[in-house]
C-alpha positions in Angstrom: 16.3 -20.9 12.5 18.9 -19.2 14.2 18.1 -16.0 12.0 14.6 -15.5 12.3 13.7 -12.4 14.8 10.3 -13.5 16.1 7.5 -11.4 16.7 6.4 -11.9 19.8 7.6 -14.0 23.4 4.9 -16.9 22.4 6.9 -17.4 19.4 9.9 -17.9 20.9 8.4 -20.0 23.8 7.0 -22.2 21.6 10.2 -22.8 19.2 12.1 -23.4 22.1 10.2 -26.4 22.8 9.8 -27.6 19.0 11.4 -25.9 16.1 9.3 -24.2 14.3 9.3 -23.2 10.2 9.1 -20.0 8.6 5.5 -20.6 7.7 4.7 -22.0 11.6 6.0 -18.9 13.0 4.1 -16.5 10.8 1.2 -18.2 11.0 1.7 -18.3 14.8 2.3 -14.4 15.0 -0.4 -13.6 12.9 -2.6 -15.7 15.0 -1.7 -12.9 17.9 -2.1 -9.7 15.9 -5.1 -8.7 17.5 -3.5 -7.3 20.6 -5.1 -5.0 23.0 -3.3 -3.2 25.9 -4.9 -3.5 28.9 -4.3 -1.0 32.0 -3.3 -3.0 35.4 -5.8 -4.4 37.7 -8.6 -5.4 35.1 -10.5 -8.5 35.4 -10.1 -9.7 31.3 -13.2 -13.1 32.0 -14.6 -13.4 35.4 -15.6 -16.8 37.1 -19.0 -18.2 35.1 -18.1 -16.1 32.0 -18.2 -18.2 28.6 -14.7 -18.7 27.1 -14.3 -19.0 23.5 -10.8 -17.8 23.2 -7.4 -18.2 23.9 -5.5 -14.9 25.8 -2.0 -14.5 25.5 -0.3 -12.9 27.3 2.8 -10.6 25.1 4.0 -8.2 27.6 3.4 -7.9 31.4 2.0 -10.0 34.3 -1.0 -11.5 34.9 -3.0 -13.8 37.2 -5.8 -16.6 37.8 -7.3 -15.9 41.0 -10.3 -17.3 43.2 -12.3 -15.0 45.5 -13.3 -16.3 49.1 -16.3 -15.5 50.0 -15.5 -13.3 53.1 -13.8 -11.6 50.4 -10.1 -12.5 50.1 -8.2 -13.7 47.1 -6.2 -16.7 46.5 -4.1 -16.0 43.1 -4.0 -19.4 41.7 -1.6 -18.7 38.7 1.0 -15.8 37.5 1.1 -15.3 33.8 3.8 -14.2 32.1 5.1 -13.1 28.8 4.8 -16.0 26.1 2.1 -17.8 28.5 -1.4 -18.8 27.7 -4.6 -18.7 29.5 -7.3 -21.4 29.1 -5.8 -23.9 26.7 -9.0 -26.0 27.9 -11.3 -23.7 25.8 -11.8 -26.4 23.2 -13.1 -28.4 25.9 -14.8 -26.2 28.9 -17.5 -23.4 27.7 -17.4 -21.4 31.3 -14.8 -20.1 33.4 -14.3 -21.2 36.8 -12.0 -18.8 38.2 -11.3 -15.1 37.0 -8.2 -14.1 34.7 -7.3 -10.4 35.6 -3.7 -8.4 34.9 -1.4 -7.5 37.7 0.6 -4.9 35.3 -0.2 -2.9 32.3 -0.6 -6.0 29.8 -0.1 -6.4 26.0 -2.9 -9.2 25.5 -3.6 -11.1 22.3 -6.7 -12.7 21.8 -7.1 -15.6 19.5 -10.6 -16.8 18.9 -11.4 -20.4 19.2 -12.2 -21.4 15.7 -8.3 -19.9 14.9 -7.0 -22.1 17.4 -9.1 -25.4 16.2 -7.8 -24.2 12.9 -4.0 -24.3 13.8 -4.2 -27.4 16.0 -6.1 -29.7 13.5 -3.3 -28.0 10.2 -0.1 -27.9 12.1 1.0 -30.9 14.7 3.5 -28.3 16.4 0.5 -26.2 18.0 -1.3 -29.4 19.3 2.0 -30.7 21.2 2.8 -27.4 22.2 -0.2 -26.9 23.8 -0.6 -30.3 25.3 3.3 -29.5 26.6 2.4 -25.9 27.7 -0.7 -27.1 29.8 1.0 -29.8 31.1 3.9 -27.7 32.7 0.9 -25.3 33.9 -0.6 -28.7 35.6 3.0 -28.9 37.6 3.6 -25.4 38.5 0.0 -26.1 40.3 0.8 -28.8 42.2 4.3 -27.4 43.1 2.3 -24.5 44.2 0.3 -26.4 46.2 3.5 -28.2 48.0 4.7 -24.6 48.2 1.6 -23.3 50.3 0.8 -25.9 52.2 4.3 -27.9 53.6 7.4 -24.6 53.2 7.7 -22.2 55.8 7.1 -18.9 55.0 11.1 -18.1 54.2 11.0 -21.2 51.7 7.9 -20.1 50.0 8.6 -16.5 49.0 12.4 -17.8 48.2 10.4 -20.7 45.6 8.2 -18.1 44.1 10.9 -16.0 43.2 12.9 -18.9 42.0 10.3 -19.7 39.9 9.5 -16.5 38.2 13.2 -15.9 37.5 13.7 -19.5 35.6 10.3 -19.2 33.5 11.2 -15.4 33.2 14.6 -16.6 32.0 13.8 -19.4 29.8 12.2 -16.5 27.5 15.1 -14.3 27.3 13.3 -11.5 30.0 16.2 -11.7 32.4 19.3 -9.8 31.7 22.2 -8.6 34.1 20.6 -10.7 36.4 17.3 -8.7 36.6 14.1 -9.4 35.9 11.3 -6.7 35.7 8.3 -7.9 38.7 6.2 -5.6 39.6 3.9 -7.5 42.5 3.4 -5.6 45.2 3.6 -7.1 48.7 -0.1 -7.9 49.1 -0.4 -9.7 45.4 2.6 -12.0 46.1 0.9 -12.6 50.1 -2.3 -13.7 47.6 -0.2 -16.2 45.7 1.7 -17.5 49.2 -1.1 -17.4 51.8 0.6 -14.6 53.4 0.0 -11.0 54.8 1.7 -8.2 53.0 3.6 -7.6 55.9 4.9 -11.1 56.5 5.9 -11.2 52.7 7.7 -7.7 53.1 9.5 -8.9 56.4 10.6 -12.2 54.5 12.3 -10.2 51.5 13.7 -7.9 53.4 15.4 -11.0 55.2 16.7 -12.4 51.5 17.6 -9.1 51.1 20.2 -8.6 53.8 21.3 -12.6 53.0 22.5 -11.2 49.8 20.2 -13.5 47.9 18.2 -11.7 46.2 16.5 -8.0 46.1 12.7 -7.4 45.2 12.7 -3.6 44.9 11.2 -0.8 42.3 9.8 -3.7 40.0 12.8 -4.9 39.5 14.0 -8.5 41.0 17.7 -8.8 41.0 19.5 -12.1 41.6 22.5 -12.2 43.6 22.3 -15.9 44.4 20.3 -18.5 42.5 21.8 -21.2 43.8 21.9 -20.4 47.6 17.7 -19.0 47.2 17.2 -22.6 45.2 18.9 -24.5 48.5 17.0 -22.6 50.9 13.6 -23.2 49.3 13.6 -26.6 48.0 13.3 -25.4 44.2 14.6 -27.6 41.3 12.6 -26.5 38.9 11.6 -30.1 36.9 8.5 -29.2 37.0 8.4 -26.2 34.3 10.0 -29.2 31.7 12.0 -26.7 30.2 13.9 -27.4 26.7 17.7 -28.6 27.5 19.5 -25.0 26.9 17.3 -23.7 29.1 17.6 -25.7 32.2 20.9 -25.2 31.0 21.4 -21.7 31.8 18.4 -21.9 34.5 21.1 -20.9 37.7 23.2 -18.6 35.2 
C-alpha cells in the first residue's frame, strides 16, 4: 500500500497499526467527510452531555479536561491529529468530562450507527479501536505517574517527549519541529503547574540545549538527553515497530 496517499492523519494512524485495503481506507475516509472547522477554545460536548458520536480530530490540538469546582482545570488528555475522542460511545450514553479545542481544529464527526456499522463489517476498525483506546488507557496512567511522583523539570521534559513521539509516529514532525501551540497556562493544566513555573522550566530546557518551545513551534535539539532527564520511554503509546523505530530520530 505503499502508493496510496491517504486522506486524512486517522488513515494513516490506523494503517500503521494494521494494513489496511483500498476499500478499508475509503471506507474509513468517507466515514470522516463530515468535517467542521472549529475556532480555538470551544467546548465541542460538555460533562453530562449525551454522546452518540465519535470526534476525530484531523488537524490541530485538542483536550479532555475536568473543572474543579473553585474553578480550575485539570486537562486530562491532549488530542492530536489522527486521535479519537470517546471510543466508549458504544458503551456510555453521557459524558463525564468536557472535550474542548486548544487550536483552531479540523473535527470530523462520525455518528454512532456509522461506527457500529464499520466495527461489526470490517475486523480492522474493531482492533483498531480496542488498540487505540488501549494506548489512551496508558498515556493516562503515565500521566498520572507524571503528575504525581516527577519533579517539575521531569514533567514538562515527559510531556514534550510525548507529544513529539505521537506527533512523530504520524508524520507531523519534520526538521525536528513540531507545530504546538499550548500556551503556558494550558500545559500548567495538564502538569499541575502555574504558568509561570511551566515558563521558568522551559526556559531552563531551553538554555540546556534540549529542546525550544517558542512561536508554536517545538523544536528538538536533544531527544535522547530530554528522554534521560524525564524518565520517558515511551512503551506506553504501543507504537507499530517503524515507528518506535524512528521515535529518537
Amino acid at each position: 500500500m505503499d502508493d496510496v496517499s491517504f486522506p486524512n492523519v486517522l488513515v494513516a494512524k490506523i494503517n500503521s497499526f494494521a494494513p489496511l485495503s483500498a476499500v478499508e481506507i475509503d471506507l474509513l475516509d468517507r466515514a470522516c467527510e463530515h468535517a467542521r472547522e472549529v475556532p480555538a477554545h470551544q467546548d465541542l460536548l460538555r460533562e453530562g452531555d449525551e454522546t452518540g458520536s465519535l470526534f476525530v480530530i484531523l488537524r490541530g490540538l485538542a483536550c479532555r479536561y475536568k473543572m474543579l469546582p473553585e474553578g480550575t482545570r485539570q486537562i486530562t488528555e491532549i488530542l492530536m491529529p489522527g486521535d479519537c475522542c470517546h471510543m466508549h460511545i458504544m458503551v456510555l450514553d453521557v459524558m463525564d468530562d468536557t472535550m474542548a479545542t486548544l487550536t483552531p481544529c479540523r473535527v470530523a464527526t462520525i455518528p454512532r450507527a456509522r461506527v457500529e456499522e464499520l466495527v461489526a463489517s470490517r475486523a480492522v476498525f474493531a482492533r483498531s479501536l480496542s488498540w487505540a483506546q488501549l494506548v489512551n488507557q496508558d498515556i493516562l496512567k503515565a500521566w498520572m505517574v507524571n503528575v504525581g511522583r516527577r519533579n517539575s523539570v521531569q514533567r514538562v521534559a515527559h510531556l514534550m517527549c510525548e507529544l513529539y513521539v505521537r506527533g512523530n509516529s504520524v508524520g507531523l514532525v519534520a526538521d525536528r519541529s513540531l507545530s504546538l501551540d499550548l500556551s503556558h497556562a494550558e500545559l500548567g493544566d495538564a502538569l499541575g503547574l502555574t504558568a509561570v513555573h511551566v515558563c521558568r522550566v522551559l526556559r531552563k530546557l531551553r538554555l540546556a540545549g534540549l529542546m525550544q518551545l517558542r512561536a508554536g513551534t517545538l523544536m528538538m535539539y536533544d531527544l535522547g538527553a530530554l528522554a534521560s532527564i524525564a524518565g520517558f520511554d515511551g512503551s506506553y503509546l504501543h507504537l507499530p515497530s517503524a515507528s518506535r523505530q524512528r521515535r529518537y530520530g
